[in-house]
Backbone as a ProteinNet text record, in pm:
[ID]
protein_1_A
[PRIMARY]
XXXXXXXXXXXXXXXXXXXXXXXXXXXXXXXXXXXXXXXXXXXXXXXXXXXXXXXXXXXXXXXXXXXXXXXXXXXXXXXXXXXXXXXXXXXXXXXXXXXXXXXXXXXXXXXXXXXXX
[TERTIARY]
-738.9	-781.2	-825.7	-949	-1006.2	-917.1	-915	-840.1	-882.4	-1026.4	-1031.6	-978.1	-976.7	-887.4	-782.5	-693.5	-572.6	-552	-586	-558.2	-621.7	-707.7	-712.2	-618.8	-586.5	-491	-348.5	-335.4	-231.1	-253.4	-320.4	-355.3	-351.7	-402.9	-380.1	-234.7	-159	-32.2	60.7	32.9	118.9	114.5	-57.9	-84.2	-16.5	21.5	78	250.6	267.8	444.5	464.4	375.9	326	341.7	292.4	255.6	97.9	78.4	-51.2	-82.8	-230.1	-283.3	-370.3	-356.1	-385.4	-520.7	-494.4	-603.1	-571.2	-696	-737.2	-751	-757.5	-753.6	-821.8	-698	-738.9	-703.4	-810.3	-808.7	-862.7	-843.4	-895.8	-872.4	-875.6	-892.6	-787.6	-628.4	-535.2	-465.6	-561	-508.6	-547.7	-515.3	-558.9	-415.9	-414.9	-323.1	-366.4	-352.6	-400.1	-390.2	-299.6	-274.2	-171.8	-189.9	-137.1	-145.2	5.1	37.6	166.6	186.7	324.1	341.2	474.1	576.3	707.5	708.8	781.2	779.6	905	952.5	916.4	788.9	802.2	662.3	578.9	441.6	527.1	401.8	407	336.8	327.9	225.2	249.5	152.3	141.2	77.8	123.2	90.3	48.7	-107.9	-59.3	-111.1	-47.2	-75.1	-59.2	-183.5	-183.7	-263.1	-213.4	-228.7	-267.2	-374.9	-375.9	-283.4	-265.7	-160	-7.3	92.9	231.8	246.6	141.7	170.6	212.6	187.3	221.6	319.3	391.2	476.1	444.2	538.2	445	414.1	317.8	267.2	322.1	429	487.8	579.7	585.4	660.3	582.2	427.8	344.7	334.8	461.1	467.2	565.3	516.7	611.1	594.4	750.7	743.3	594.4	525.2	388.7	317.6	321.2	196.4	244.4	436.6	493.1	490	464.2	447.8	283	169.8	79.9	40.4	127.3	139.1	188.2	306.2	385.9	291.8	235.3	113.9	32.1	-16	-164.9	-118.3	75.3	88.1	124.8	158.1	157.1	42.6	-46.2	-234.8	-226.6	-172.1	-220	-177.5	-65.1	66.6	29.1	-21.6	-104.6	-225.2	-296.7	-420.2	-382.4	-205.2	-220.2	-45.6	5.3	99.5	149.2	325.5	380.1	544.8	586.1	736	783.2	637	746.6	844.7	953.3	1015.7	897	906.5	788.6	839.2	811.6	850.3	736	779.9	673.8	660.6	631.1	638.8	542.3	567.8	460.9	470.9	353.5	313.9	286.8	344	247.6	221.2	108.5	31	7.1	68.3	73.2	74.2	69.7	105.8	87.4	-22.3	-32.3	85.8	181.3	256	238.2	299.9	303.7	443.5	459.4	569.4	576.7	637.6	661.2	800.9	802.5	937.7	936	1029.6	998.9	1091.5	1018.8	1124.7	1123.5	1028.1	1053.7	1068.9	1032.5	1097.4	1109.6	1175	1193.9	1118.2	1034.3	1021.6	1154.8	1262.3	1352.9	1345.1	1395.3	1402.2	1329.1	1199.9	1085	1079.8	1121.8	1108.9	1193.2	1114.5	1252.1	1246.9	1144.6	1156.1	1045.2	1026.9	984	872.1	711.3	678.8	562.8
-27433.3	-27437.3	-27579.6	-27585.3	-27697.3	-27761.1	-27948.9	-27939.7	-27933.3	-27909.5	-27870.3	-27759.3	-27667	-27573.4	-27521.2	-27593.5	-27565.8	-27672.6	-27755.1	-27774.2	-27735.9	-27633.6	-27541.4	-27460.2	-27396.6	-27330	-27367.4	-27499.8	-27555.6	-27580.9	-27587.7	-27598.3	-27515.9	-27412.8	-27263.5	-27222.1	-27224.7	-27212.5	-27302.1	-27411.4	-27521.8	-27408.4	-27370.3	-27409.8	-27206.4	-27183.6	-26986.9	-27024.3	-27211.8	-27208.7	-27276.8	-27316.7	-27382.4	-27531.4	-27553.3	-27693.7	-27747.3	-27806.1	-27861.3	-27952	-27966.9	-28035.6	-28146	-28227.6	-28382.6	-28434.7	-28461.5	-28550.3	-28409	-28414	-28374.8	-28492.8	-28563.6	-28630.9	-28777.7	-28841	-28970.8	-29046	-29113.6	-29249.1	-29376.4	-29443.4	-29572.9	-29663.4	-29793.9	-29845.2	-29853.5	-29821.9	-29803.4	-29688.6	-29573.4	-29466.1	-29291.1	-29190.7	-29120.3	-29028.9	-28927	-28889.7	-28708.5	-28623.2	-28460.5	-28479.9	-28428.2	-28325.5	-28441.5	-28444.4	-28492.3	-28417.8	-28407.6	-28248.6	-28332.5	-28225.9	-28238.8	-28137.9	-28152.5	-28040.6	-28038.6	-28021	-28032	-28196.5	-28212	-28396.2	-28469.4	-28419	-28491	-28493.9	-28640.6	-28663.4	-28641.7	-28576.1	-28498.4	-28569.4	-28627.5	-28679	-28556.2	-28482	-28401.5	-28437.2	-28420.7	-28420.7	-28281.6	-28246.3	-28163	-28146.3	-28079.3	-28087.8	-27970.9	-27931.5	-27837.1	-27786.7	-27700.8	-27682.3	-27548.2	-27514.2	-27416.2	-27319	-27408.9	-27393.3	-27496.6	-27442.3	-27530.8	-27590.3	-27608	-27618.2	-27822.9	-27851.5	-28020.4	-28038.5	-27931.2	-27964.9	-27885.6	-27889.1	-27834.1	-27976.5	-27911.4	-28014	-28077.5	-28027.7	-28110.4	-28236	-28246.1	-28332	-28446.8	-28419.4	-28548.7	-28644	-28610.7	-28749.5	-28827.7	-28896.7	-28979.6	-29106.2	-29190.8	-29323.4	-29397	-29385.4	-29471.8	-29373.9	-29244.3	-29187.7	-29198.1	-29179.7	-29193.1	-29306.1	-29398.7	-29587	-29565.1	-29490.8	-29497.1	-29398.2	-29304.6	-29224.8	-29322.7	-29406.4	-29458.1	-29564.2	-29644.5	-29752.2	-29704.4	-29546.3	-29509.5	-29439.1	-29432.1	-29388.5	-29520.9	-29634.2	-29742.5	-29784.9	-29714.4	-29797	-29737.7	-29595.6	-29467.5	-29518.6	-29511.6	-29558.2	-29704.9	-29816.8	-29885.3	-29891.4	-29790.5	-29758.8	-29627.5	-29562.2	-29430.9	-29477.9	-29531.6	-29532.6	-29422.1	-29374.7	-29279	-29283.6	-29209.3	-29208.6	-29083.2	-28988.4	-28899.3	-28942.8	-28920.7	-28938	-28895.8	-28943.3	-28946	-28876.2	-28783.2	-28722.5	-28689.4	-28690.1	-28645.9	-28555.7	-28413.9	-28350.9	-28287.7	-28192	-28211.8	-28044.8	-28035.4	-27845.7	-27866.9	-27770.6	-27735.6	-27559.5	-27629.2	-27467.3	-27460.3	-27332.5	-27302.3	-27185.6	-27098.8	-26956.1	-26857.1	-26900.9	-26803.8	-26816.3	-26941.9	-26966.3	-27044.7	-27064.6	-27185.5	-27256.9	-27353.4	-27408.2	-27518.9	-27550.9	-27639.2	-27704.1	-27824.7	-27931.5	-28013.8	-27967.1	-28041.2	-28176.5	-28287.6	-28421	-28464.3	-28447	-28492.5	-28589.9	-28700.3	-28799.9	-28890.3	-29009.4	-29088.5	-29248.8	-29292.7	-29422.8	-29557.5	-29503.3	-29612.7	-29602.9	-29522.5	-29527.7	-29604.5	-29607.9	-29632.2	-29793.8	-29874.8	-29994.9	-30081.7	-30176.3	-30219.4	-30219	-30038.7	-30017.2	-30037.7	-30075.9	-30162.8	-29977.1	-30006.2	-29887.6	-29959.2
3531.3	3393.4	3360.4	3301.7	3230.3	3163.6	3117.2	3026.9	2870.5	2875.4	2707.4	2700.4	2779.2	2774.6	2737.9	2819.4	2814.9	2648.1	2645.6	2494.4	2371.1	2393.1	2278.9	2315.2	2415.9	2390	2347.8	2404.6	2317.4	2157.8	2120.2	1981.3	1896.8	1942.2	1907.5	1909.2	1996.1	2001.6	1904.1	1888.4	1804.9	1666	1590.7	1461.1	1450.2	1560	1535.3	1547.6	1606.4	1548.2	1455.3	1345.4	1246.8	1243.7	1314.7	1328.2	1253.4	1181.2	1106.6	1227	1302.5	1377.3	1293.1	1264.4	1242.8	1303.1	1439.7	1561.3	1664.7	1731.2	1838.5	1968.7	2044.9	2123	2062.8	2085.7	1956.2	2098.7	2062.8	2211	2172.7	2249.8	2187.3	2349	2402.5	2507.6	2583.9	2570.9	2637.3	2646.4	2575.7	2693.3	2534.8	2554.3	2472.1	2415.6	2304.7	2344	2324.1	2338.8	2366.8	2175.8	2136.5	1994.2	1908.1	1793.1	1675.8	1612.2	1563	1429.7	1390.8	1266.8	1179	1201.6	1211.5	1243.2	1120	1015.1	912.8	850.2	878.4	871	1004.2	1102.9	1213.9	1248.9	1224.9	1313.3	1461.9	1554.2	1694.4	1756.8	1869	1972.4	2061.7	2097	2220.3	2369	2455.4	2586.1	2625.6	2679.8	2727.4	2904.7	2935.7	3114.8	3207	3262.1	3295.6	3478	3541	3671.3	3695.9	3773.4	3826.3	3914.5	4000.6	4114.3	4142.1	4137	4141.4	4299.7	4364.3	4502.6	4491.2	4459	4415.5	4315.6	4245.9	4079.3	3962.9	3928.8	3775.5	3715.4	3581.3	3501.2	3480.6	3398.1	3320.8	3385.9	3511.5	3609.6	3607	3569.9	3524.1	3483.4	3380.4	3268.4	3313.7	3408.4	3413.6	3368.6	3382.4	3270.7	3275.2	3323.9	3328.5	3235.9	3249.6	3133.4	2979.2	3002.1	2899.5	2801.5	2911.4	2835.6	2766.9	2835.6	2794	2652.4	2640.9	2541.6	2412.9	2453.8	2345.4	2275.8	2374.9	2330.2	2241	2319.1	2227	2078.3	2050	1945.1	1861	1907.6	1858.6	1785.9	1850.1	1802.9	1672.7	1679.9	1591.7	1445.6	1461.8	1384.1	1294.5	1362.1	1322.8	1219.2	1237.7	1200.9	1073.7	1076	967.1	1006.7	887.4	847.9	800	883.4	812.6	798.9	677.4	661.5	755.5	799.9	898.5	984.7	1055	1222.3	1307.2	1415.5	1547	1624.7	1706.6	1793.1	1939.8	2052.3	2163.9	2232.3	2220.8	2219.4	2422.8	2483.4	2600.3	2651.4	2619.7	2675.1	2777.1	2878.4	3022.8	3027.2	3064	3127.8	3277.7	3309.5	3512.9	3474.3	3596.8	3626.9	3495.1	3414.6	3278.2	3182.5	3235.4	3127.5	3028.7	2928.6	2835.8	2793.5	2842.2	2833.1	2724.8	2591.6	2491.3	2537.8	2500.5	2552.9	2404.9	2335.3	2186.9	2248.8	2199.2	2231.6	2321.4	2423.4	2575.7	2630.7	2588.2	2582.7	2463	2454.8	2341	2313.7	2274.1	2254.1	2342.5	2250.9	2306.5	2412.5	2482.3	2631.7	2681.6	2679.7	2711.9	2679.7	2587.1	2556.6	2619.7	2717.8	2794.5	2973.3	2990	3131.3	3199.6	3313.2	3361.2	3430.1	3415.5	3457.5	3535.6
[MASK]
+++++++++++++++++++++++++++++++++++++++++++++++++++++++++++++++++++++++++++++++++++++++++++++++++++++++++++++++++++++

């Protein structure tokens, strides 16, 4: 699956668990991020990542601390540029095997500040 693809279909899926979509792939020179939504009391950064075939991992095994550092940066830019009182959250869909997998929270900022990627 393409990935405009798979993130309309993630998109589609967010706005049927009512999530309001915000940005569509907001990028800027250190890196992009898939989906920006509110999710009640919570701006969302979405990841999303997706595979045809699990013969290497699933997707979602993708994010690791290096895409995660690059996610956190490009929500730093965001955040910068559209100030908010929501909580932040990072949220990361994978699509494989005709599934759809949502990971609300998948990882955290803190964590992330500090580690060496």
């Amino acid at each position: 699956m393409r990935g405009e693809d798979a993130e309309r279909l993630a998109r589609d899926f967010l706005r049927q668990q009512g999530y309001e979509i915000i940005a569509e792939r907001y990028r800027w020179r250190g890196g992009e991020i898939d989906l920006i939504a509110r999710d009640g009391n919570f701006l969302v950064f979405v990841e999303v990542r997706s595979r045809s075939r699990e013969l290497f991992g699933l997707p979602e095994e993708t994010v690791n601390p290096r895409k995660q550092h690059k996610i956190l940066l490009t929500a730093q830019h965001y955040l910068a540029r559209h100030p908010t009182d929501l909580h932040i959250r990072f949220d990361v869909i994978a699509l494989s095997g005709g599934q759809l997998r949502l990971y609300k929270d998948a990882f955290r900022a803190d964590k992330l500040i500090g580690e060496e990627v």
